[in-house]
C-alpha positions as CSV (number, residue, x, y, z in Angstrom):
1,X,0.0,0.0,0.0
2,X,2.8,2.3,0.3
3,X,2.7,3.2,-3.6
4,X,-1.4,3.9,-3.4
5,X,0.2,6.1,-0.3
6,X,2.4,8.2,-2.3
7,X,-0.3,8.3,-4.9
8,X,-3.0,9.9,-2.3
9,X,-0.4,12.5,-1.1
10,X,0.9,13.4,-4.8
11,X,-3.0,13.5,-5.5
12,X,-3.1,16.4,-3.1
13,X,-4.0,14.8,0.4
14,X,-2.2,15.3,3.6
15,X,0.0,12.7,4.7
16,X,-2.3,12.5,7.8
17,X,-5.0,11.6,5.6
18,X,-3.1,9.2,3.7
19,X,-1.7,7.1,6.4
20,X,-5.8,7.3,7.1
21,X,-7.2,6.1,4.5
22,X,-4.3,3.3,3.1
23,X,-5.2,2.0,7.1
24,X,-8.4,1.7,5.7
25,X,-7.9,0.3,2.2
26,X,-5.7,-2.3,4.0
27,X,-8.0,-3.5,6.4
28,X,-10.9,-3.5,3.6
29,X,-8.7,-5.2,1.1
30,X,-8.8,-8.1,3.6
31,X,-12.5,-8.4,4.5
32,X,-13.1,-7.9,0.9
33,X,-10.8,-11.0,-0.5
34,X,-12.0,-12.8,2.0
35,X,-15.5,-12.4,1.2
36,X,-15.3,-12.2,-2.8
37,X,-12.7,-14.7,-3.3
38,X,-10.5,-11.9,-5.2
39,X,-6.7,-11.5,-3.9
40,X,-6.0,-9.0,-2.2
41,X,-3.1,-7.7,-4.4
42,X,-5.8,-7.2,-7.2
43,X,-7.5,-5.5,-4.4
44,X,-4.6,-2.8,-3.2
45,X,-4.3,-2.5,-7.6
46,X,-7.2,-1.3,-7.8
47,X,-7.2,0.6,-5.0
48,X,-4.4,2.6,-6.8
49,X,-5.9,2.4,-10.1
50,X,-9.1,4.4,-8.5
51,X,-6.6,7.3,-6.8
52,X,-4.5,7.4,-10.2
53,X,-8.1,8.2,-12.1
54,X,-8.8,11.0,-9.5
55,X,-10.4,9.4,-6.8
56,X,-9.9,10.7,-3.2
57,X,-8.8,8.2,-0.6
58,X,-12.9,8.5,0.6
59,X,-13.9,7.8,-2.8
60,X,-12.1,4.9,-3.3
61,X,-12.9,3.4,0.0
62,X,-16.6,4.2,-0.8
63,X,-16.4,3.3,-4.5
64,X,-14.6,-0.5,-3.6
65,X,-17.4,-2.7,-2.5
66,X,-19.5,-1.7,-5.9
67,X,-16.8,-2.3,-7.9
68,X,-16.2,-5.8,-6.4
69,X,-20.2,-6.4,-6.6
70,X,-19.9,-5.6,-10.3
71,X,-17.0,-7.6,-11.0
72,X,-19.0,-10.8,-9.4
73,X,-22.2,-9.8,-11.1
74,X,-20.6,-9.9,-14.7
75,X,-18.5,-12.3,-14.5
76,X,-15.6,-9.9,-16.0
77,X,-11.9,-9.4,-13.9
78,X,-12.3,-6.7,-11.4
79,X,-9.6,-4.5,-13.1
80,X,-11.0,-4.4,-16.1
81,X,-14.6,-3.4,-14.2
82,X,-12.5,-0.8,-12.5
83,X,-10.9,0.9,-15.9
84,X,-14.7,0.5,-17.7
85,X,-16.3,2.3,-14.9
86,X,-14.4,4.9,-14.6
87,X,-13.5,5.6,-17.9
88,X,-17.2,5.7,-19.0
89,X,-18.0,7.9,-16.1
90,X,-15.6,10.3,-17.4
91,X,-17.1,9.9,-20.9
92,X,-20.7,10.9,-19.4
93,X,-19.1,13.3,-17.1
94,X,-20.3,12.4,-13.8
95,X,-17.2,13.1,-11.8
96,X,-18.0,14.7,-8.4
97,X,-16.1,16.6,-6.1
98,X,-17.9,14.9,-2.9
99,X,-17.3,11.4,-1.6
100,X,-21.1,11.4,-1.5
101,X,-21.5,12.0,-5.0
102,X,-18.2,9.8,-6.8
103,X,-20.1,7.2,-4.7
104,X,-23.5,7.2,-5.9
105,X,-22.2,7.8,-9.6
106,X,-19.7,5.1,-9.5
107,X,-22.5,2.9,-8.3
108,X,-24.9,3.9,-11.3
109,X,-22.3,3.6,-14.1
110,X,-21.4,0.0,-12.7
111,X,-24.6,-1.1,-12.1
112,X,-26.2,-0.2,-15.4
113,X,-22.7,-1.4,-17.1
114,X,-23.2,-5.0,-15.5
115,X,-27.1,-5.1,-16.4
116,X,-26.5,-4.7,-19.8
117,X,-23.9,-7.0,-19.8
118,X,-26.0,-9.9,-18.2
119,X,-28.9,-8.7,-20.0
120,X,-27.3,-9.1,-23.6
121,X,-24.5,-10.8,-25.2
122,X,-21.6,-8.1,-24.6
123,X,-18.9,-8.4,-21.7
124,X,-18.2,-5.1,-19.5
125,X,-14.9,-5.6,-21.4
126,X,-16.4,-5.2,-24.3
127,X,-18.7,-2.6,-23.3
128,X,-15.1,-0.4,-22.2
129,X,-13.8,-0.6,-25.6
130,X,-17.1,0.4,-27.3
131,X,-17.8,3.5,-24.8
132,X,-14.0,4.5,-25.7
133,X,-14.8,5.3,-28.4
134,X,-18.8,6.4,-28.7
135,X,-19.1,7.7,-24.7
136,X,-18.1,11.3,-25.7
137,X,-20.9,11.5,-29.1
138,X,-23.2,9.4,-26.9
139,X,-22.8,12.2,-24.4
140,X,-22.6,15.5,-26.2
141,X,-25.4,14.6,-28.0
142,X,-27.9,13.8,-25.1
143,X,-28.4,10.4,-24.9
144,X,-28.4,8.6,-21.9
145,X,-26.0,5.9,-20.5
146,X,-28.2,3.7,-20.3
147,X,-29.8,4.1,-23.8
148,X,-25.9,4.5,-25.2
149,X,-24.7,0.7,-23.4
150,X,-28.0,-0.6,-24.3
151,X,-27.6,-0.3,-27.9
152,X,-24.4,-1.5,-27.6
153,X,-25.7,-4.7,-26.2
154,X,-28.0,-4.7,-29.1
155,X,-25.6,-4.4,-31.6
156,X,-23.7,-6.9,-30.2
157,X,-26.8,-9.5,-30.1
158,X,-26.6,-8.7,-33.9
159,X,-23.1,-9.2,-34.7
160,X,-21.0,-6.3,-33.7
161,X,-18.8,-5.6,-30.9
162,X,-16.6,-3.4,-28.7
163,X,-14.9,-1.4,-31.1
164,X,-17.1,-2.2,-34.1
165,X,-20.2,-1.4,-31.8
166,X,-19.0,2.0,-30.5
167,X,-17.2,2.8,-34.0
168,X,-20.6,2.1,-35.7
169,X,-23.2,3.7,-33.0
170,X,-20.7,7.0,-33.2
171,X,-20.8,7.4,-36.7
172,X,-24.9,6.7,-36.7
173,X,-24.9,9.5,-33.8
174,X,-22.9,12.1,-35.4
175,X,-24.7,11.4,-38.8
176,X,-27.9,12.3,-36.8
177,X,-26.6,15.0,-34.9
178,X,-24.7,16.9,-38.1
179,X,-26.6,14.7,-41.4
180,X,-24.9,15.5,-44.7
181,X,-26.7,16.9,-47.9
182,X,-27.7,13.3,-48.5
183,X,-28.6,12.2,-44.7
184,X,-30.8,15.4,-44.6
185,X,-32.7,15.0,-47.9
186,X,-33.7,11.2,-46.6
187,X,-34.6,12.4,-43.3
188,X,-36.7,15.3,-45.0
189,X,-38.0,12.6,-47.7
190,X,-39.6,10.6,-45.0
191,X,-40.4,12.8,-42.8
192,X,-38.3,11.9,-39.8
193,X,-37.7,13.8,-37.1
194,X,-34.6,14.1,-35.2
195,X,-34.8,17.2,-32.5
196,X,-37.8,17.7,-30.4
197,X,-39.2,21.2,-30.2
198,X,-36.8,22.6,-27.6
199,X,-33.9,22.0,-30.4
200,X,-32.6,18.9,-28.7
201,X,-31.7,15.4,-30.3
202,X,-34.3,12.9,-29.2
203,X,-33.7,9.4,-28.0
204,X,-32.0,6.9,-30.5
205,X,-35.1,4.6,-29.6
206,X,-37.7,7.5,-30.8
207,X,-35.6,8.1,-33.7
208,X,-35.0,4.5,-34.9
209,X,-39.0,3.8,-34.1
210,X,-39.5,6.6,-36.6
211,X,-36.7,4.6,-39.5
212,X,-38.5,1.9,-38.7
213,X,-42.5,3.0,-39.0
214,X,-41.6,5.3,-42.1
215,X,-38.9,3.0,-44.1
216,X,-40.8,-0.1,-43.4
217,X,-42.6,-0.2,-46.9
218,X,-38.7,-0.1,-48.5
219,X,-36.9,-3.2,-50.1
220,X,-33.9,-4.6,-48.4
221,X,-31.7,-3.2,-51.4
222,X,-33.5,0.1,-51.3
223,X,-33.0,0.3,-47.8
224,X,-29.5,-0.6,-47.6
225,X,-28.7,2.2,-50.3
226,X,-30.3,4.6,-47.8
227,X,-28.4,3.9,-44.8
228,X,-25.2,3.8,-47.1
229,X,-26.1,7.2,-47.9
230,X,-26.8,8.6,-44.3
231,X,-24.0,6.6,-42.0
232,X,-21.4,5.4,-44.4
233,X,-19.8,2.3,-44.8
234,X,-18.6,2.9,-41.0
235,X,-22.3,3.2,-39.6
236,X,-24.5,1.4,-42.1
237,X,-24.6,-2.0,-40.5
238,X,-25.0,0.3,-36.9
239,X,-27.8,1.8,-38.2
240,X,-29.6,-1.2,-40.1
241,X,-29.7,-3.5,-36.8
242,X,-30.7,0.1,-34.5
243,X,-33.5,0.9,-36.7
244,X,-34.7,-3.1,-36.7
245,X,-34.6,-2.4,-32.8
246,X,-35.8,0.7,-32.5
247,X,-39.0,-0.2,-29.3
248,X,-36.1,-2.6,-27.7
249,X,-33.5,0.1,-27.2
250,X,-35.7,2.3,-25.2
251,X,-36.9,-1.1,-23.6
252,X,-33.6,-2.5,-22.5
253,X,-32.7,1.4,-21.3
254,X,-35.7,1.7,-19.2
255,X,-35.3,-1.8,-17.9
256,X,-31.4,-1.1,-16.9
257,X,-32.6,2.6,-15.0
258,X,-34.8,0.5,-13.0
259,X,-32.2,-2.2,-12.6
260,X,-29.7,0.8,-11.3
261,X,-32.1,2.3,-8.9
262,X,-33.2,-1.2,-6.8
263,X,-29.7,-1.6,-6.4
């Protein structure tokens, strides 16, 4: 524990309060191996891991028995749970300054991370490597975590995932959120609709429910052309297993908020 130490205090905590809380981490990495069946080496690392990502020594020591829970839950190592979940709350920027508040985030992200993992056929892992690259559209954009990891899930029950799935739901986002000549004139064309009246971009499932009302009189090829047109070669496939389940993204989203908030 003496590196997490030195970690604590370069992160900008008295040595008082580092001796503290490593006290702490060592007394919890114990209990916790004991009680998870993880060693508690991989405990201590990712005790350090947390600090080295911006955690306080509170916020790690709150954060710790989630992380664990979520590990368990998915059946995915408890590093690589660590790295997703905080990496992804970065993406969605839900850092907090309080203890308080890096706890309950922490909790949500990993919570609706492992649901969707257990709910579809993507790993946590997988869903790390996918939000790495789609977290900051998904984001900036509007949605939702959970609407963002659920159609990751999705895409991966069809076929495509971690970096295909966020490389594919990133270009369908941005080609929604900025559509080119061509994109536009389709969306116009059939009369879809991508911002509510307030000027922001609805849900993914509101706006693939509308693809999938208004293009469903279209031939395959016809249809295929038309997604070519609007999401490239990049986002095509993306957007031709989204808009085939348009009702079961907001479905799985609203099932994983509800997951989150029992927990």
């Amino acid at each position: 524990m003496q590196v997490v130490k030195n970690n604590i205090e370069t992160g900008g905590e008295s040595a008082k309060a580092a001796i503290k809380g490593t006290a702490i981490m060592t007394k919890d990495a114990e209990q916790f191996s004991t009680k998870y069946g993880i060693s508690v080496q991989k405990i201590s690392e990712g005790y350090l891991d947390l600090v080295k990502r911006g955690y306080d020594s509170n916020q790690a020591i709150g954060s710790m028995n989630t992380l664990l829970q979520g590990s368990i839950a998915s059946g995915d190592d408890f590093n690589d749970v660590i790295k997703v979940t905080t990496s992804t709350l970065e993406s969605f920027n839900m850092r907090s300054s309080s203890t308080a508040g890096m706890m309950k985030n922490t909790t949500e992200v990993t919570n609706k991370l492992a649901f969707v993992a257990d709910k579809t056929s993507t790993g946590f892992q997988d869903l790390g490597i996918g939000m790495s690259y789609v977290g900051g559209s998904a984001y900036q954009a509007g949605l939702s975590l959970s609407e963002t990891a659920s159609s990751m899930g999705l895409l991966s029950n069809n076929g495509l995932e971690a970096d295909k799935a966020g490389t594919g739901l990133r270009k369908v986002i941005n080609s929604l959120v900025s559509p080119t000549k061509t994109g536009q004139a389709a969306l116009d064309e059939y009369g879809i609709s991508i911002k509510d009246a307030n000027g922001q971009m609805r849900p993914l499932s509101n706006i693939m429910g509308q693809f999938q009302q208004k293009l469903s009189g279209l031939s395959k090829t016809k249809k295929l052309d038309l997604f070519h047109g609007m999401f490239g070669t990049t986002g095509q496939q993306a957007g031709l297993i989204l808009e085939e389940n348009g009702n079961k993204i907001g479905e799985l989203a609203d099932e994983t908020d509800r997951a989150a908030k029992s927990n």
